[in-house]
Biopython code that builds the backbone (N, CA, C, O; Angstrom):
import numpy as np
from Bio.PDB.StructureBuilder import StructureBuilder

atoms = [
    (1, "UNK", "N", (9.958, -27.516, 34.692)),
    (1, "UNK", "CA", (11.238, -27.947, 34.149)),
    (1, "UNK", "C", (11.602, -27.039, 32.976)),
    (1, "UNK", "O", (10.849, -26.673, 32.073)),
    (2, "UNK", "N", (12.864, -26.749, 33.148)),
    (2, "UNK", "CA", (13.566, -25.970, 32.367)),
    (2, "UNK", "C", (14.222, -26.279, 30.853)),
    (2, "UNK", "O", (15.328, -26.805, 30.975)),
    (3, "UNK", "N", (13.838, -26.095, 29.533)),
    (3, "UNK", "CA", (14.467, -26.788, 28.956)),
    (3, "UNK", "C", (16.014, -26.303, 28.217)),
    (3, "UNK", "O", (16.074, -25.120, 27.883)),
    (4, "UNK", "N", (17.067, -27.050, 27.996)),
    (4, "UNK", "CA", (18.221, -26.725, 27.588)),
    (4, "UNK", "C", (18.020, -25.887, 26.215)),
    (4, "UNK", "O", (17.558, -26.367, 25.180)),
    (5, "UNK", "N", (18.399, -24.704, 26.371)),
    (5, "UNK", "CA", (18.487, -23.846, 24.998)),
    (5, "UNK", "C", (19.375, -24.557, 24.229)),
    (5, "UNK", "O", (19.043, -24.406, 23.054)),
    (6, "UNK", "N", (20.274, -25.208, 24.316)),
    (6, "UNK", "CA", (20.657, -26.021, 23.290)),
    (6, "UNK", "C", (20.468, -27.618, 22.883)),
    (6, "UNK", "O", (20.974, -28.335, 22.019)),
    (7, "UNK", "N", (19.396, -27.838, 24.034)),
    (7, "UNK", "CA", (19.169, -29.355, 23.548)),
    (7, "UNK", "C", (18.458, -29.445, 22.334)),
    (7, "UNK", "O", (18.089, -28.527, 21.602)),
    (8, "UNK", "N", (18.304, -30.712, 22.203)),
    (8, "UNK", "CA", (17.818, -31.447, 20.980)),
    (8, "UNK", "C", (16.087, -31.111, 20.740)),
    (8, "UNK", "O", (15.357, -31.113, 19.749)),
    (9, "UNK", "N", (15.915, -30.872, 21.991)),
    (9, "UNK", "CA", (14.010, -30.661, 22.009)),
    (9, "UNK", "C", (14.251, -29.101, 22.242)),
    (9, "UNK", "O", (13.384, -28.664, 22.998)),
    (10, "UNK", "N", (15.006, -28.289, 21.898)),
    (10, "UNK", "CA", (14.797, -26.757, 22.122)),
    (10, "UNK", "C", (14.793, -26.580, 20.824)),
    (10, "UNK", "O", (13.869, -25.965, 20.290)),
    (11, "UNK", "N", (15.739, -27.049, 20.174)),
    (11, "UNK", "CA", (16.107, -26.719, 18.657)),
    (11, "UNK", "C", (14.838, -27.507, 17.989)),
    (11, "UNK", "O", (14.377, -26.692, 17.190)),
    (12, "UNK", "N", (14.239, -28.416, 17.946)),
    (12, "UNK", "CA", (13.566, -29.133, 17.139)),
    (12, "UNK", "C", (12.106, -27.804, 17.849)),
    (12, "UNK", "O", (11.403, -27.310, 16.968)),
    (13, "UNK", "N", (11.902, -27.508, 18.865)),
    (13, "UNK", "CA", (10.860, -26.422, 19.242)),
    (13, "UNK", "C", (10.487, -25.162, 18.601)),
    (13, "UNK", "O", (9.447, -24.563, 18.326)),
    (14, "UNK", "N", (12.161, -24.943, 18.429)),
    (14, "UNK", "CA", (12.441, -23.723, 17.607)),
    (14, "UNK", "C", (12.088, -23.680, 15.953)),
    (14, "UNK", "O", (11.899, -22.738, 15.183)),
    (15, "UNK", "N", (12.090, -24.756, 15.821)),
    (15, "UNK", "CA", (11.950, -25.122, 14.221)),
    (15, "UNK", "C", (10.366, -25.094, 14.033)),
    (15, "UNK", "O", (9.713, -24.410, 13.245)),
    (16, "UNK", "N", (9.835, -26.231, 15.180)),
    (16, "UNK", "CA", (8.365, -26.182, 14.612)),
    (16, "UNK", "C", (8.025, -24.610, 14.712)),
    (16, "UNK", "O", (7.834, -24.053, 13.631)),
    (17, "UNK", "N", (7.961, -24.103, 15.468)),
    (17, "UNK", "CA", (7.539, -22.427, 15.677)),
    (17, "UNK", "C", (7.645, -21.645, 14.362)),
    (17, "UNK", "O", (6.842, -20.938, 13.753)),
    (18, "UNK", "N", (8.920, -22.018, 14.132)),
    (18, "UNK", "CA", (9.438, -21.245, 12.786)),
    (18, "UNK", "C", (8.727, -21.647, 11.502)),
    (18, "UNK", "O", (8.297, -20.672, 10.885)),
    (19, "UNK", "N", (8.532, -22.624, 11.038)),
    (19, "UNK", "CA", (7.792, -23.659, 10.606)),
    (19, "UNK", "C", (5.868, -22.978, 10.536)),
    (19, "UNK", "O", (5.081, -22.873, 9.595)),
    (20, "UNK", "N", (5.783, -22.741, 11.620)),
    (20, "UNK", "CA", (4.633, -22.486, 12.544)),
    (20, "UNK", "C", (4.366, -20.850, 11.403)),
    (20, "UNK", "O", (3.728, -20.550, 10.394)),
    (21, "UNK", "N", (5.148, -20.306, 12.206)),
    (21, "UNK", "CA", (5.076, -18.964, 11.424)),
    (21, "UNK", "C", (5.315, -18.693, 9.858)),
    (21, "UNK", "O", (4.696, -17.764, 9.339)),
    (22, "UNK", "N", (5.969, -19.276, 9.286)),
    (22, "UNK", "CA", (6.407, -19.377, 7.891)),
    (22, "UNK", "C", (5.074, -19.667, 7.168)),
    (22, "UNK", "O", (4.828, -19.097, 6.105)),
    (23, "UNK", "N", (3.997, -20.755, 7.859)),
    (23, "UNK", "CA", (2.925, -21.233, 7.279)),
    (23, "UNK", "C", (1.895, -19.694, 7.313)),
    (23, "UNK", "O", (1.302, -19.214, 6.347)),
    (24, "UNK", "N", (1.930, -19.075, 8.942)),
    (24, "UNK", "CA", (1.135, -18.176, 9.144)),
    (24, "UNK", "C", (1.073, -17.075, 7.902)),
    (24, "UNK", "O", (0.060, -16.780, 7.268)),
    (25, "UNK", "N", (2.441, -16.530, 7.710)),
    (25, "UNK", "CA", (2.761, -15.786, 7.091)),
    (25, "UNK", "C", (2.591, -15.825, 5.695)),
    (25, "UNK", "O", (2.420, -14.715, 5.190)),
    (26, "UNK", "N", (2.589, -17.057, 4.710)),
    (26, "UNK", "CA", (2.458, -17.607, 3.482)),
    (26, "UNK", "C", (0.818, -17.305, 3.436)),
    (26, "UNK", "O", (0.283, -16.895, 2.406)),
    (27, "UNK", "N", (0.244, -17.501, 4.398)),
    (27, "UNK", "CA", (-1.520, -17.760, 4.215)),
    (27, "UNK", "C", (-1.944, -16.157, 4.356)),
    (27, "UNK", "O", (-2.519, -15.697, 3.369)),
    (28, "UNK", "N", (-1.676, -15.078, 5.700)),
    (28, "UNK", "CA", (-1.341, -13.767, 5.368)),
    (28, "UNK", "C", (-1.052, -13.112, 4.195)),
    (28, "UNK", "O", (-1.691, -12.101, 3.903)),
    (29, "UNK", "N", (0.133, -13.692, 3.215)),
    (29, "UNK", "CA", (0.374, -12.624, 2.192)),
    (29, "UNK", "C", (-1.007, -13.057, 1.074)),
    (29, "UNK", "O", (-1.553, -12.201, 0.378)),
    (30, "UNK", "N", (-1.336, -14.233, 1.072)),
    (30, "UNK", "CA", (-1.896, -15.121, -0.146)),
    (30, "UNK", "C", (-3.199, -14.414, -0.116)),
    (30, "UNK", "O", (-3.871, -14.145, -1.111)),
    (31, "UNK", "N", (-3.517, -14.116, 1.211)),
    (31, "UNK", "CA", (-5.211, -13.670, 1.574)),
    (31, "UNK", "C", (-5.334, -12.143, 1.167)),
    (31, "UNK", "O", (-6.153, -11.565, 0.453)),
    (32, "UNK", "N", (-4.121, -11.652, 1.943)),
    (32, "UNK", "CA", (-4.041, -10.069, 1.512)),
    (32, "UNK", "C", (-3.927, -9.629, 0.536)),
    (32, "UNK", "O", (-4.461, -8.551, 0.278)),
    (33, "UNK", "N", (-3.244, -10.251, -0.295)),
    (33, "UNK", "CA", (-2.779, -9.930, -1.848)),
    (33, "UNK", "C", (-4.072, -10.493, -2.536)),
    (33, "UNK", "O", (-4.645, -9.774, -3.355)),
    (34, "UNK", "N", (-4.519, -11.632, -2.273)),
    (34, "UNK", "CA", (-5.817, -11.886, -3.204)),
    (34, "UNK", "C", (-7.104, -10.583, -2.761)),
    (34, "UNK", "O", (-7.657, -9.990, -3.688)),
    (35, "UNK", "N", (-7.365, -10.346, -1.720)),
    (35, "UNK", "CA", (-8.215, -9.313, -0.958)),
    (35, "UNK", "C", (-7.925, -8.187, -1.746)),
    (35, "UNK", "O", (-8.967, -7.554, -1.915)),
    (36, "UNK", "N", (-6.758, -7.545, -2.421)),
    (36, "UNK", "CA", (-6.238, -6.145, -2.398)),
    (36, "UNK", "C", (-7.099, -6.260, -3.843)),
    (36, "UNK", "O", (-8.110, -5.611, -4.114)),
    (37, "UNK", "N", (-6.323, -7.423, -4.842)),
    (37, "UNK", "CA", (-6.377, -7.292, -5.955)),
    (37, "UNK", "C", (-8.261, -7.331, -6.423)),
    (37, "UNK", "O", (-8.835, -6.471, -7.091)),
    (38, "UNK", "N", (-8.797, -8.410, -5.912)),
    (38, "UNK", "CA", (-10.518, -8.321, -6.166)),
    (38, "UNK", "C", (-11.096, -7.185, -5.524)),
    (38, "UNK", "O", (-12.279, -7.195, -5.862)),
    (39, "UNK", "N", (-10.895, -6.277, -4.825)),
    (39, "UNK", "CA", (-11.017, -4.966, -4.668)),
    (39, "UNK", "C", (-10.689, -3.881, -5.513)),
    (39, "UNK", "O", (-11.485, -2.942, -5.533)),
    (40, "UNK", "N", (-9.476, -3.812, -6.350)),
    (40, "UNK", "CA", (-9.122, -3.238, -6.675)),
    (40, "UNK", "C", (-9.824, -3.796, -7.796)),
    (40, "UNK", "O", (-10.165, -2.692, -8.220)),
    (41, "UNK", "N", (-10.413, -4.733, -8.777)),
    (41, "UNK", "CA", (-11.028, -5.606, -9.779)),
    (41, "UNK", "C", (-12.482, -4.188, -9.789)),
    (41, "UNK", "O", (-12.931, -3.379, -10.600)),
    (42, "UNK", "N", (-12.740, -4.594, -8.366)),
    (42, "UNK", "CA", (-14.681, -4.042, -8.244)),
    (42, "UNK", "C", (-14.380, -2.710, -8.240)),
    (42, "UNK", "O", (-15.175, -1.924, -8.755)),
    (43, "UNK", "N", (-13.176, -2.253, -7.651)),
    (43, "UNK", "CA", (-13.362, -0.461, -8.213)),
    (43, "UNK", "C", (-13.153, -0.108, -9.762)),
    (43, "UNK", "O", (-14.011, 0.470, -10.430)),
    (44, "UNK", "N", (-12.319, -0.387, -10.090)),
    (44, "UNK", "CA", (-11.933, -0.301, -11.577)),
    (44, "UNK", "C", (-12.570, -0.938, -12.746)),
    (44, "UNK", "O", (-12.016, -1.519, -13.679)),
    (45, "UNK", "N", (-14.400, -0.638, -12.445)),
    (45, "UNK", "CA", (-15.205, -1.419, -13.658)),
    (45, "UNK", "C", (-14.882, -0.568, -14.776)),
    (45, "UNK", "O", (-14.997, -1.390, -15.685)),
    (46, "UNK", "N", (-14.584, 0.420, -15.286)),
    (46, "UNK", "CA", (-14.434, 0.634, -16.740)),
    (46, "UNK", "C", (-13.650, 0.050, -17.663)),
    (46, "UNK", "O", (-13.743, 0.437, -18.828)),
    (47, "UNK", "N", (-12.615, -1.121, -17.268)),
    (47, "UNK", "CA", (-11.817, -1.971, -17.715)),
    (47, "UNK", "C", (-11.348, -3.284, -17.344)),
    (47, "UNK", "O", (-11.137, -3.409, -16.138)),
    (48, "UNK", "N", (-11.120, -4.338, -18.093)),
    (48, "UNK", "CA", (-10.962, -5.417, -17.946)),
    (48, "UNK", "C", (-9.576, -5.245, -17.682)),
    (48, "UNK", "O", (-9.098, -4.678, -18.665)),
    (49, "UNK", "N", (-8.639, -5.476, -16.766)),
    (49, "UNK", "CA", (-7.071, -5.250, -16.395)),
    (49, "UNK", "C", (-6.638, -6.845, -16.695)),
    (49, "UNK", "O", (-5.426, -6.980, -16.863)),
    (50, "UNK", "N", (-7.277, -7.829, -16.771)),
    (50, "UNK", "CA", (-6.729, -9.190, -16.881)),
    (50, "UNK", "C", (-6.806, -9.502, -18.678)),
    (50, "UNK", "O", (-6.191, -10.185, -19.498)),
    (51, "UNK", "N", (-7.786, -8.685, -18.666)),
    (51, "UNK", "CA", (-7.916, -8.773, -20.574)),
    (51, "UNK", "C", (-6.394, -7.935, -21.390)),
    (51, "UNK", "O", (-5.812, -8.212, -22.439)),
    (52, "UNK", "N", (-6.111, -6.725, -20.238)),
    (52, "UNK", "CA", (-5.548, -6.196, -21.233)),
    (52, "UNK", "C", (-4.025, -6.566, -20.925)),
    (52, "UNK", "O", (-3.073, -6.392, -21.686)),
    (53, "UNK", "N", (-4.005, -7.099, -19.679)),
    (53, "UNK", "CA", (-2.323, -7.928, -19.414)),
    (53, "UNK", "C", (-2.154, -9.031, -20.357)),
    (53, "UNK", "O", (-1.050, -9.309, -20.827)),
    (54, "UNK", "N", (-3.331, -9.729, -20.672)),
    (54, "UNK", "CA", (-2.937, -10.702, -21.838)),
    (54, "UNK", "C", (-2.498, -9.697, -23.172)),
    (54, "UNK", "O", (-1.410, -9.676, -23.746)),
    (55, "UNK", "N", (-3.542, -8.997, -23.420)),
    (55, "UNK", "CA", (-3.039, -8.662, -24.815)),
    (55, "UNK", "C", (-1.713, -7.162, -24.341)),
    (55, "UNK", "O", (-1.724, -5.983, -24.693)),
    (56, "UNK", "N", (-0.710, -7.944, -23.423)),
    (56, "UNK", "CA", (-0.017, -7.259, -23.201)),
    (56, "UNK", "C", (0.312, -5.784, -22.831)),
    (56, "UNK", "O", (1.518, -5.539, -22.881)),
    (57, "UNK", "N", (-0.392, -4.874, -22.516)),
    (57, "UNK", "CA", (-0.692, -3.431, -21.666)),
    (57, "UNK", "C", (0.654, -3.668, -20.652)),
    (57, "UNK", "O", (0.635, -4.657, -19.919)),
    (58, "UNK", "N", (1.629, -2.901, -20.626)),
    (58, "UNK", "CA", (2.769, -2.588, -19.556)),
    (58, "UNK", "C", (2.137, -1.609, -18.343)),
    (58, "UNK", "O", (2.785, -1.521, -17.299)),
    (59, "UNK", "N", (0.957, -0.924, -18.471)),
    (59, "UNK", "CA", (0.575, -0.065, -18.049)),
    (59, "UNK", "C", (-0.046, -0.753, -16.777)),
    (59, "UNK", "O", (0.363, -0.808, -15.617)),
    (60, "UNK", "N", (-0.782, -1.084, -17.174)),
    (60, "UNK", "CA", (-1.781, -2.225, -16.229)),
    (60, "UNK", "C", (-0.919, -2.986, -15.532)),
    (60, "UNK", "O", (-1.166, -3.104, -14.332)),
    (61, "UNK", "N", (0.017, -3.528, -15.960)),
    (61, "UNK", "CA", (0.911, -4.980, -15.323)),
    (61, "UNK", "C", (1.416, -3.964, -14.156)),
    (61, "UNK", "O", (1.008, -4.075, -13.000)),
    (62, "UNK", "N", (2.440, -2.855, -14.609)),
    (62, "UNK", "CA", (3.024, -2.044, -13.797)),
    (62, "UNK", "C", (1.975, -1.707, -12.175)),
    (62, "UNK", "O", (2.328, -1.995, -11.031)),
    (63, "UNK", "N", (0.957, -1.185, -12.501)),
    (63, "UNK", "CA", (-0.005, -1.004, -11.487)),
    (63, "UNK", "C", (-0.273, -2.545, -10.501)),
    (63, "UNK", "O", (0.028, -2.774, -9.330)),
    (64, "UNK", "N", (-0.940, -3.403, -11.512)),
    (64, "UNK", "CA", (-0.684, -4.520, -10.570)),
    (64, "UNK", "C", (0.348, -4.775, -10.007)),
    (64, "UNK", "O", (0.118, -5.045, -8.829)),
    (65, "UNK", "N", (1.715, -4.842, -10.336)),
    (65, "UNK", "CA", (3.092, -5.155, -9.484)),
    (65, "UNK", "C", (3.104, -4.293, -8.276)),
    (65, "UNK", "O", (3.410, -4.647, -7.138)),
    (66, "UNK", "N", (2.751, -3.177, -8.651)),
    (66, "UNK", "CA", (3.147, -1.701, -7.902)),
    (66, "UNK", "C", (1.879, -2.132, -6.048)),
    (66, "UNK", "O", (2.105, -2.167, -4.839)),
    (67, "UNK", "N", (0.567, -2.368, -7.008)),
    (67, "UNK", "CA", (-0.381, -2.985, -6.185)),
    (67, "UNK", "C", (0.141, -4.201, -5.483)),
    (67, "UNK", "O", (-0.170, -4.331, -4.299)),
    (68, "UNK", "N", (0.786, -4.980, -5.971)),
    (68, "UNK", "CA", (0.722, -6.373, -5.583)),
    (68, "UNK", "C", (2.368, -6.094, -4.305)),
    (68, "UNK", "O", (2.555, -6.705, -3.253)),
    (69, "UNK", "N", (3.446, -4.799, -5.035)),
    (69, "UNK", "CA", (4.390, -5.709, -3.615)),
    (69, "UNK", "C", (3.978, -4.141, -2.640)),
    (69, "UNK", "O", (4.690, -3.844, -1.681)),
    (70, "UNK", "N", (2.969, -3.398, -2.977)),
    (70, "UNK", "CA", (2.250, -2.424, -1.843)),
    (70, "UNK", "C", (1.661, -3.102, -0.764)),
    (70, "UNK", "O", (1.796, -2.593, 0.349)),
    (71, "UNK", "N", (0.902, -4.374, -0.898)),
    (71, "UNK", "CA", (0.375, -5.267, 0.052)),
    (71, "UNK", "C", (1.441, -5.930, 0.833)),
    (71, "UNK", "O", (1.470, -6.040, 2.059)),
    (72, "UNK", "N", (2.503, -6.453, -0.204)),
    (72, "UNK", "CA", (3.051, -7.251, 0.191)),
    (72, "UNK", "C", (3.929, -6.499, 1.898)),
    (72, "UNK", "O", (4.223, -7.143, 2.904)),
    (73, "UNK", "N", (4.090, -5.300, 1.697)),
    (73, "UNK", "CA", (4.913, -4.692, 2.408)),
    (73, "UNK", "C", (4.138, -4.400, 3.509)),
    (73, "UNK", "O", (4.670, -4.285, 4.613)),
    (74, "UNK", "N", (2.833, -4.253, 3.339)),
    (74, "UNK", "CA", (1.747, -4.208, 4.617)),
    (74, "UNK", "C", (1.545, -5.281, 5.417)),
    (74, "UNK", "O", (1.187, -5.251, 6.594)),
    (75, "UNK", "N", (1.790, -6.255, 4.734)),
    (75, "UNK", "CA", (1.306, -7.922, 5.017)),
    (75, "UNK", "C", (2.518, -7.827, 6.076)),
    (75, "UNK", "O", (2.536, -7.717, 7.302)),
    (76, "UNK", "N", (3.324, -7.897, 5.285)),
    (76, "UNK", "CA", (4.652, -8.005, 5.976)),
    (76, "UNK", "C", (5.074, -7.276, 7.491)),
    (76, "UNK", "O", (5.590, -7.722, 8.516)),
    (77, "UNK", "N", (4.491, -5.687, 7.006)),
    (77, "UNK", "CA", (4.809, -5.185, 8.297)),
    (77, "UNK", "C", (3.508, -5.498, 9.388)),
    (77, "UNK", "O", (3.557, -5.052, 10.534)),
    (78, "UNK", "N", (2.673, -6.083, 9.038)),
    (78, "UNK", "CA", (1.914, -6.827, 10.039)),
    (78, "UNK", "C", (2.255, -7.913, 10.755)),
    (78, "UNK", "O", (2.212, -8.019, 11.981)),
    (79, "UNK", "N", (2.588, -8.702, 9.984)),
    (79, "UNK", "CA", (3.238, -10.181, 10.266)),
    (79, "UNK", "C", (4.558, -9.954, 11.236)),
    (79, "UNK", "O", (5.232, -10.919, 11.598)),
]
sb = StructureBuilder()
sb.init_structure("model")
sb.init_model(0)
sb.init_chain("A")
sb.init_seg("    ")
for serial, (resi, resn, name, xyz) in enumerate(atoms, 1):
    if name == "N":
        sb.init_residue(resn, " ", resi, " ")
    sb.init_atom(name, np.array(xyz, "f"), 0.0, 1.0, " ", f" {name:<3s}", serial, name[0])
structure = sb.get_structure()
């Protein structure tokens, strides 16, 4: 049985899916981006990068952003 692309159970199908994927994708960026950054933590032992974003470093923050939407765009073009 065929179902109506516009019935009531196609659209509510379409949603969970979407729904479906939105979750996939949220758990993807969360994993990748946490993965990139504790990697990037264990290469870079000569400095604390979370010490020096508190005491404010633009330098560091910049790299993390730069790091953080570099994943994001990988994640993404995976997803």
């Amino acid at each position: 049985m065929e179902l109506d692309p516009f019935g009531l159970q196609s659209v509510f199908s379409t949603y969970a899916r979407a729904i479906g994927w939105s979750i996939v994708a949220a758990l993807g960026f969360s994993i990748g981006i946490g993965l990139a950054l504790k990697v990037f933590d264990w290469m870079s032992t000569d400095i604390d990068e979370w010490e020096e974003i508190k005491n404010g470093n633009m330098g560091v923050s910049l790299i993390f952003i730069t790091l953080i939407a570099s994943v994001a765009f990988l994640v993404h073009k995976v997803l």
